[in-house]
MARNUDO-450879 format. One line per field, with one value per residue: x, y, z of N, C-alpha, C in turn; residue number from 1. Coordinates in steps of 0.001 Angstrom, whole numbers, plus 500000, padded with zeros to 6 digits. Example, Ala and Ser with C-alpha at 12.3 -4.5 7.8 and 13.67 -1.06 7.14 Angstrom:
// MARNUDO-450879
n.u [513190/512850]
n.v [494310/497750]
n.w [507800/507080]
ca.u [512300/513670]
ca.v [495500/498940]
ca.w [507800/507140]
c.u [513200/512900]
c.v [496700/500030]
c.w [507800/507870]
nr [1/2]
END
This chain:
// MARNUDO-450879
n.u [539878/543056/545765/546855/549631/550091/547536/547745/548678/547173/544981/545266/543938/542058/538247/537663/540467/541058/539784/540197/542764/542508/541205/543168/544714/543259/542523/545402/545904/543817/544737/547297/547167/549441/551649/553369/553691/551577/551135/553199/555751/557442/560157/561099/563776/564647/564867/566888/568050/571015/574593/574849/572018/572097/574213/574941/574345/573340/571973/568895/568046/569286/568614/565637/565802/566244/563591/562018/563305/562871/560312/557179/556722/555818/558310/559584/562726/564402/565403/564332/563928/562536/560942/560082/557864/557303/553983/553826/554632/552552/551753/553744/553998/556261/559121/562583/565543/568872/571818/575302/576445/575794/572993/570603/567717/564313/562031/558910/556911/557500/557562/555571/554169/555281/554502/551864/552185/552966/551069/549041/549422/552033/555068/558408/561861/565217/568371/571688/574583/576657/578962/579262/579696/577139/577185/577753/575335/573712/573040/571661/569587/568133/567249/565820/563682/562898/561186/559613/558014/557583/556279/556572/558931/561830/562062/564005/563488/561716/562575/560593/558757/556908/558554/560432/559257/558624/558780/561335/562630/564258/566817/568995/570309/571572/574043/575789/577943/578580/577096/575117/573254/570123/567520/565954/562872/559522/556466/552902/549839/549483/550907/554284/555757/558034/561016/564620/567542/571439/573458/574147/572767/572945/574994/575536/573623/574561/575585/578101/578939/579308/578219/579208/579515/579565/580768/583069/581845/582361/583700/581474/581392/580163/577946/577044/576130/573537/572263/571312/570428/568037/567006/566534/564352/562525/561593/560302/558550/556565/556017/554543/552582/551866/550929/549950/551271/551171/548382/547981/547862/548221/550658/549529/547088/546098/547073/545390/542708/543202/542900/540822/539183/539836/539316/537697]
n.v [786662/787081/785706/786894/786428/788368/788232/786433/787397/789278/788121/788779/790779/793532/793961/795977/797032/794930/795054/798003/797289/795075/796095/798142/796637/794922/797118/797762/795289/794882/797215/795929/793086/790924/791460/790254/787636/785890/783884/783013/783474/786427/789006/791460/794185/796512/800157/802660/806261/807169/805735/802075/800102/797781/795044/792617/790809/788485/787737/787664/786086/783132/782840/782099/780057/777907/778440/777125/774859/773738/773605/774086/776213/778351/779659/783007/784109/786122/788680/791593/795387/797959/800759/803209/804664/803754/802131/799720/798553/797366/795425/792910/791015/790779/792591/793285/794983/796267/796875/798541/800829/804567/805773/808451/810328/808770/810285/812362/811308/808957/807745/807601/805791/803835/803193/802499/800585/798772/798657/797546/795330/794561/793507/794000/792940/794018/793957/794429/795055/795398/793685/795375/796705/799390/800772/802892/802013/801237/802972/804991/803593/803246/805779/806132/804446/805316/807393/806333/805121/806654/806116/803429/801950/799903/796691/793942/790811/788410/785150/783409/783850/783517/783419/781787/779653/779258/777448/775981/774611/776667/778150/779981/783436/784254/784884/786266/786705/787400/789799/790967/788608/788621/789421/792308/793725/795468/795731/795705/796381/793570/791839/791851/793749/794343/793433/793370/792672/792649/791316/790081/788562/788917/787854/785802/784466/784479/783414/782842/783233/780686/779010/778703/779679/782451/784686/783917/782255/784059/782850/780919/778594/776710/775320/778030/778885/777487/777685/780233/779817/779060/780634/782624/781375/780896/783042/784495/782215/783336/785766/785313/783761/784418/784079/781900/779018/778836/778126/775649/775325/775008/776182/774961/774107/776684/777992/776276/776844/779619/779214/777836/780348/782923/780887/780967]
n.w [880575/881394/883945/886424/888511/890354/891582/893941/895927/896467/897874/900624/901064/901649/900285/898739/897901/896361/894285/893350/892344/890943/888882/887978/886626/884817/882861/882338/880641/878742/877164/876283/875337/874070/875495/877508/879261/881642/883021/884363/886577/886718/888024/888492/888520/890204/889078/889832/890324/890084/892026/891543/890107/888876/890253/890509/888074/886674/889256/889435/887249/888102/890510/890225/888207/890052/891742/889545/889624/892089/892836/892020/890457/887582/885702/884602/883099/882197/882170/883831/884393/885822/886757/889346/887835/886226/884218/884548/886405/888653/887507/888410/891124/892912/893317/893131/894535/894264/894729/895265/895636/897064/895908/894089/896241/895833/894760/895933/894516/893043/895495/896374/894497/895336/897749/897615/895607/897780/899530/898409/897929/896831/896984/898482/897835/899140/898768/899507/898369/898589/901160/903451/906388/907418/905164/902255/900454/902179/903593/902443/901318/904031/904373/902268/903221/905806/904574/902885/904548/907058/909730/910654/911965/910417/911425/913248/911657/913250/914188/914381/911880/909175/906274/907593/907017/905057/902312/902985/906297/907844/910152/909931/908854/905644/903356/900721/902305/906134/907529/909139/910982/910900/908784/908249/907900/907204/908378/907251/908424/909933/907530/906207/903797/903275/903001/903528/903718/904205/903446/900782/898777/896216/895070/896144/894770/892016/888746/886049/882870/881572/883545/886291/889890/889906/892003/894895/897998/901298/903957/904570/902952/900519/901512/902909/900521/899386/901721/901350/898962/899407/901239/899633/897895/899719/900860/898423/898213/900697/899618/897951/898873/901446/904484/904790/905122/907667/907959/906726/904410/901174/898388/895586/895779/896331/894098/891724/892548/892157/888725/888493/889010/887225/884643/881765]
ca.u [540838/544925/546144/547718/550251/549739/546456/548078/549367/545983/544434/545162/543832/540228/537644/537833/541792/541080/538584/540950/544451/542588/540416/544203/545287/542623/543252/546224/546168/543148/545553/548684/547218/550140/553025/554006/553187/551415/551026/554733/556663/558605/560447/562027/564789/564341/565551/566865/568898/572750/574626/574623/570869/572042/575592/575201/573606/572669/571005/567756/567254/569867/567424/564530/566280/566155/562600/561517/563373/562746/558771/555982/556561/556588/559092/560546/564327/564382/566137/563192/563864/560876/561495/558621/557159/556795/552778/553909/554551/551506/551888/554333/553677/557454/560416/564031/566246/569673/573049/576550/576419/574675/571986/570043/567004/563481/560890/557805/555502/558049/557606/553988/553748/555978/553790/550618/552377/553481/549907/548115/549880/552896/556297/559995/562744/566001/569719/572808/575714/578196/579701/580210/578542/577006/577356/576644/573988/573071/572580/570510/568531/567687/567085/564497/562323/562701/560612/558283/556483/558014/555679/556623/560327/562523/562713/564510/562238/561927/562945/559305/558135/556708/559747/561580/558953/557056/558966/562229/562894/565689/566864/569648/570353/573395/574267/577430/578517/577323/577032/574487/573124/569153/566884/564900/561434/558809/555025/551913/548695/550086/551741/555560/555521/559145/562655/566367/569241/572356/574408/574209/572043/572729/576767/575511/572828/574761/576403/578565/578586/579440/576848/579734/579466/580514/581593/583082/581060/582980/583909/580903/581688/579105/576635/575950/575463/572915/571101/571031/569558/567344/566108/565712/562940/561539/561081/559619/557320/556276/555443/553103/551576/551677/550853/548966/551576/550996/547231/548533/547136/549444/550344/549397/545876/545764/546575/544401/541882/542851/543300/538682/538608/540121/538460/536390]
ca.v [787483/786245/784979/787504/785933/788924/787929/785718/788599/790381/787364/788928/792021/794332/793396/796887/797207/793861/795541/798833/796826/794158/796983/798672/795305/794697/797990/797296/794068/794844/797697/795617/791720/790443/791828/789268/786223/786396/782862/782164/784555/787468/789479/792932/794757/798472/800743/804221/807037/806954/804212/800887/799173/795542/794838/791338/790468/787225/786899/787411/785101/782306/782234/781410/779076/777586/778137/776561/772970/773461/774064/773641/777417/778391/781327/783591/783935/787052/790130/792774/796048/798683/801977/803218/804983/802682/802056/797834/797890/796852/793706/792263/790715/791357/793510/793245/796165/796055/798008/798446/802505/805479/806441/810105/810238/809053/811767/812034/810798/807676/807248/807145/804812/802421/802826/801928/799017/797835/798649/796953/793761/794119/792701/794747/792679/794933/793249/795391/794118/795515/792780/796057/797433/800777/801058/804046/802324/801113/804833/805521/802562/803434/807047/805579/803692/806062/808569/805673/804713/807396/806187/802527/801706/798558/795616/792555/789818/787380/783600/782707/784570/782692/783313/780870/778284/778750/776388/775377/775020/777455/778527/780664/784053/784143/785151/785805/786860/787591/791451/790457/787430/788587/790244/793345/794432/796222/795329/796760/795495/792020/791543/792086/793990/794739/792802/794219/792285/793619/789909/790410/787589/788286/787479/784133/783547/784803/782785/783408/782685/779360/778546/778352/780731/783866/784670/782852/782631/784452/782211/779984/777790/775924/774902/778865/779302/777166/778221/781716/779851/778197/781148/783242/780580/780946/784754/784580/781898/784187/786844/784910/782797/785048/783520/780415/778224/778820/777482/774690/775839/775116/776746/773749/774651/778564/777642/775595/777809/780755/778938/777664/781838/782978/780682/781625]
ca.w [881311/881699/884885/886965/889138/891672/892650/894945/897116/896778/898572/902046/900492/902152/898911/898363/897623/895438/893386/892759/891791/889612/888240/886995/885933/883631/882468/881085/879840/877962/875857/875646/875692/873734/875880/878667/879878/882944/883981/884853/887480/886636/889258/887862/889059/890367/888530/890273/889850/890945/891905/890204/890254/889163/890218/890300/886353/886251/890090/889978/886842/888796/891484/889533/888041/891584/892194/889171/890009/893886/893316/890955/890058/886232/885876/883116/883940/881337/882829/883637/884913/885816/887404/889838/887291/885260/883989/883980/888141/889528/887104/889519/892604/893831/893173/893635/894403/894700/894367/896038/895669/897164/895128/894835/897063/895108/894458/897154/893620/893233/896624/897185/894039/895721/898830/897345/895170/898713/900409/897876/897830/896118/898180/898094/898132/899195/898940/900055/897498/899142/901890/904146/907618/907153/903457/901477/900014/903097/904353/901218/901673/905271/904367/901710/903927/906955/903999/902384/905757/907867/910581/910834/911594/910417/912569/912906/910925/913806/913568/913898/910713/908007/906177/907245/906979/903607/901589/903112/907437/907947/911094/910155/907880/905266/901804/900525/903514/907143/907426/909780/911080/910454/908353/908679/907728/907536/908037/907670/909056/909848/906625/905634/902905/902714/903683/903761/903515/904395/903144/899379/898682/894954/894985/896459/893653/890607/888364/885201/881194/882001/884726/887389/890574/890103/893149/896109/899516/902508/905631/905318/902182/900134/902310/903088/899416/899194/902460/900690/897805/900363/901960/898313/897661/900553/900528/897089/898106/901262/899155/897072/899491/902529/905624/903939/905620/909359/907796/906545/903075/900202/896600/894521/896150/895776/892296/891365/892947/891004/887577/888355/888949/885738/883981/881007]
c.u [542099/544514/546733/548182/549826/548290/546566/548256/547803/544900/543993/544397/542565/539992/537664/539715/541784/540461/539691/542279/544194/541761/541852/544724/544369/542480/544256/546556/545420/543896/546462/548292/548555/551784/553646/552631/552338/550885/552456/555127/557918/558497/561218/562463/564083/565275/565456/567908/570239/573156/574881/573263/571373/573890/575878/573938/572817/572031/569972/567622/568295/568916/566019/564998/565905/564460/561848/562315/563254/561449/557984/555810/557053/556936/559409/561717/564708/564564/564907/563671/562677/561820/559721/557323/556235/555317/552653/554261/553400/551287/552515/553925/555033/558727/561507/564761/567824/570715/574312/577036/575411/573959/571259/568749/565286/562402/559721/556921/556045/557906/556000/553230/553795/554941/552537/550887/552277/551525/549112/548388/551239/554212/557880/560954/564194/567486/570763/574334/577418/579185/580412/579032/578452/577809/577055/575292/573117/571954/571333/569197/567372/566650/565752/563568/561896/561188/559205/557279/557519/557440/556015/558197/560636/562461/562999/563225/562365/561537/561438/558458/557921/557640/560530/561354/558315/557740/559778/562143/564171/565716/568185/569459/571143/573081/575439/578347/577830/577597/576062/573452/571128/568999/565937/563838/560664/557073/554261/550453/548563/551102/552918/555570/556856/560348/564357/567233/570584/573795/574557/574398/572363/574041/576555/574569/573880/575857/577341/578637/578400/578808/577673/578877/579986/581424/581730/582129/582382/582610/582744/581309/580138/577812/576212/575920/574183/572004/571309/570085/567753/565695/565593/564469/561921/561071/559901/558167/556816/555623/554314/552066/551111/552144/549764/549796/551571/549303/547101/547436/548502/549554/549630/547743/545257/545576/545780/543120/541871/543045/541602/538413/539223/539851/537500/534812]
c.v [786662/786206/785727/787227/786858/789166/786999/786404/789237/789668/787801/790172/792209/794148/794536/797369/796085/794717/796953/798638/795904/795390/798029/797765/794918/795867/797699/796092/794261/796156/797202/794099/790668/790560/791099/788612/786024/785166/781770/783894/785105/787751/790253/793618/795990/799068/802089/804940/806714/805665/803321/800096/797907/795386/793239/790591/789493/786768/786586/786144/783579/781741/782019/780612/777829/777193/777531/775182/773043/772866/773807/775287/778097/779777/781882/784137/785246/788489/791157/793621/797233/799968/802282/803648/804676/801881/800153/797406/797497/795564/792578/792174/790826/791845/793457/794468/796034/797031/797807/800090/802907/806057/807482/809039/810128/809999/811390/811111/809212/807340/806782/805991/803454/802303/802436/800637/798168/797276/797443/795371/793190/793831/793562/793760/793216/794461/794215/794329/794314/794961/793929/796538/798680/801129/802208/803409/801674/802332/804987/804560/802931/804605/807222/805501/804613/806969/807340/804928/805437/807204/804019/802104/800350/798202/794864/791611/788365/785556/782394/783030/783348/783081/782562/779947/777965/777655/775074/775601/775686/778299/779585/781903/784154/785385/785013/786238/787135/788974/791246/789037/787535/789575/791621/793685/795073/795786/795938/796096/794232/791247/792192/792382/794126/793846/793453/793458/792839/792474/789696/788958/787398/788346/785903/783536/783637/783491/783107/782816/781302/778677/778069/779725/781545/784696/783607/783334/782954/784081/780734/778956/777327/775759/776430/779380/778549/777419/779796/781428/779535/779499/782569/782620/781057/782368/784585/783716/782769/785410/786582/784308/783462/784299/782029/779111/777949/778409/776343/774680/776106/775847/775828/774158/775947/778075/777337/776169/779197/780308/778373/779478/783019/782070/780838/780950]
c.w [881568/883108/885210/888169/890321/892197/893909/895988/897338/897806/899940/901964/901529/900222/898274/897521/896628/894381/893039/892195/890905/888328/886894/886370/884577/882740/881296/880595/879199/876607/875467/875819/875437/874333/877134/878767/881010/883916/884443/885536/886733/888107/888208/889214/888862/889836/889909/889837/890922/890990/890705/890969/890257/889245/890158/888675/886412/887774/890309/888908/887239/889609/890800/889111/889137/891731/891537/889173/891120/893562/891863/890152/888763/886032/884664/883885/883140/882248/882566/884159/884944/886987/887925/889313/886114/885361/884567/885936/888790/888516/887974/890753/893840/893310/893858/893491/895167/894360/895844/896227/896732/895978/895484/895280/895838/895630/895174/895715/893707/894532/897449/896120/894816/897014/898688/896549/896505/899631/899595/897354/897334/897310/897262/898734/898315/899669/898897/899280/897901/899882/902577/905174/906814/905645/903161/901008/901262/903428/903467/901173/903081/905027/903511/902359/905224/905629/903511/903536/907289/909735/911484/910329/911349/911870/912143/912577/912107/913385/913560/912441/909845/906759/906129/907487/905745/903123/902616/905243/907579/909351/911332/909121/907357/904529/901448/901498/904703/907961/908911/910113/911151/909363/908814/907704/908016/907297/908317/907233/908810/908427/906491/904501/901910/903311/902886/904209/903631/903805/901958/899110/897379/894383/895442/895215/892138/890212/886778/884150/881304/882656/885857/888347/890255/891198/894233/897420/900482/903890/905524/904122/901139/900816/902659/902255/899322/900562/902384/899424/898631/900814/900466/898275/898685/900889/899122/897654/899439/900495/898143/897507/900957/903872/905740/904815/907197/908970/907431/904794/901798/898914/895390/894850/895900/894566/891308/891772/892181/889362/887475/888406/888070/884663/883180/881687]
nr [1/2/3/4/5/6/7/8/9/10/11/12/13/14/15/16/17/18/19/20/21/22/23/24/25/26/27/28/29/30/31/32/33/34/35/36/37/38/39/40/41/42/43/44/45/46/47/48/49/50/51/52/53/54/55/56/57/58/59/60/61/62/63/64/65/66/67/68/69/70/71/72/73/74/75/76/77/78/79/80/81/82/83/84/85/86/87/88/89/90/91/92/93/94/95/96/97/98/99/100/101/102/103/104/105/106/107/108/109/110/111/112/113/114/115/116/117/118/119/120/121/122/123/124/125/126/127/128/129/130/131/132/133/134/135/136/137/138/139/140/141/142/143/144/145/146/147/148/149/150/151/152/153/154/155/156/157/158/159/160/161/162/163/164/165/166/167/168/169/170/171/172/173/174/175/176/177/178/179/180/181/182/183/184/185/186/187/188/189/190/191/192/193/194/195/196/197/198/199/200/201/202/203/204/205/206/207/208/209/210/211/212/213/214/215/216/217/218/219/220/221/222/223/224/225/226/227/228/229/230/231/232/233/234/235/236/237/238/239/240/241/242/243/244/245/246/247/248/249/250/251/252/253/254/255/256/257/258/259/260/261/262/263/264]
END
């Protein structure tokens, strides 16, 4: 059996919810074995309707870039996008969604996929590209999540969260600008399943043909590009490692733990 990176997330899982998400996983890897990699990290972009999905091109694979010389973490930097309907989402262990538009409203079916990717382990990362309060796609964003856990509102991601201790100590929030000075999320039964950005995290990662920045940082300079790169990492590793670091339980360990349990 391959190595599916999002067994890491399934870790926190009931044995029952393990047993129905590796059960679709082996699924399809056993019809498509030859079609990805699955012992190095992807992260795909959401696709939706309206709008612009990726306004910043080159951030998500920038920040990998990142997490594979920060960390021991082997990545593919290869532009993915996946739409919710897409058969290949429950391969991923986390998703990036971004845009600087309003986008139309997704469909209750897209919406209850995404809520069982999220239930069952998978992690939404949600960046606002716009560098504006109350955005349109803010609105649309909001108007989203108010519908995909209609019962459990955003909050601020407080400064104790494991968050902003998995990899790196960070005590502040940026990006490429400071729209606001936290994050918000959404968790469900003790885990964070989801985070919202409103600082357009991926104007601070991107970079251009050349491998300069693409854009400049607003007001804070340098140093709060790189504690945007800082706290990318540390999201990512959060979503793979959970709450492993308030145990004092590292990745180099998981790893090595799931690489004896995929094991022929």
């Amino acid at each position: 059996m391959g190595r599916f990176h999002f067994t890491l997330s399934l870790m926190r899982i009931s044995p029952v919810k393990i047993i129905l998400v590796l059960g679709v996983l082996i699924v399809v890897a056993s019809t498509s074995p030859a079609r990805a990699d699955y012992s190095r990290l992807s992260i795909p972009q959401l696709k939706y309707e309206g709008g612009r999905h990726n306004p910043h091109l080159t951030a998500l694979g920038s920040l990998l870039g990142q997490v594979a010389r920060r960390t021991s973490i082997e990545v593919k930097r290869e532009s993915l996008q996946v739409r919710l309907s897409d058969p290949d989402l429950y391969r991923y262990p986390f998703l990036y969604m971004a845009g600087d538009q309003e986008f139309e409203p997704f469909s209750s079916e897209d919406l209850r996929r995404l809520r069982d990717y999220l239930n069952f382990g998978g992690f939404l990362l949600i960046d606002d590209n716009t560098s504006k309060i109350n955005s349109k796609f803010d609105g649309s964003v909001r108007n989203m999540i108010a519908s995909l856990f209609p019962q459990v509102p955003l909050q601020k991601v407080p400064r104790d969260h494991s968050i902003f201790r998995s990899f790196y100590l960070i005590n502040r929030v940026t990006g490429r600008t400071l729209v606001n000075p936290y994050l918000e999320g959404i968790n469900v039964k003790g885990r964070t399943v989801l985070v919202y950005s409103t600082n357009d995290f991926g104007g601070a990662w991107a970079r251009d043909k050349l491998g300069h920045w693409a854009h400049d940082i607003i007001a804070g300079g340098e140093r709060q590009r790189q504690l945007s790169i800082r706290l990318g990492v540390n999201i990512i590793m959060y979503a793979l490692t959970l709450d492993y670091k308030k145990d004092m339980v590292h990745l180099p360990i998981i790893l090595e733990r799931l690489r004896r349990y995929h094991s022929p």
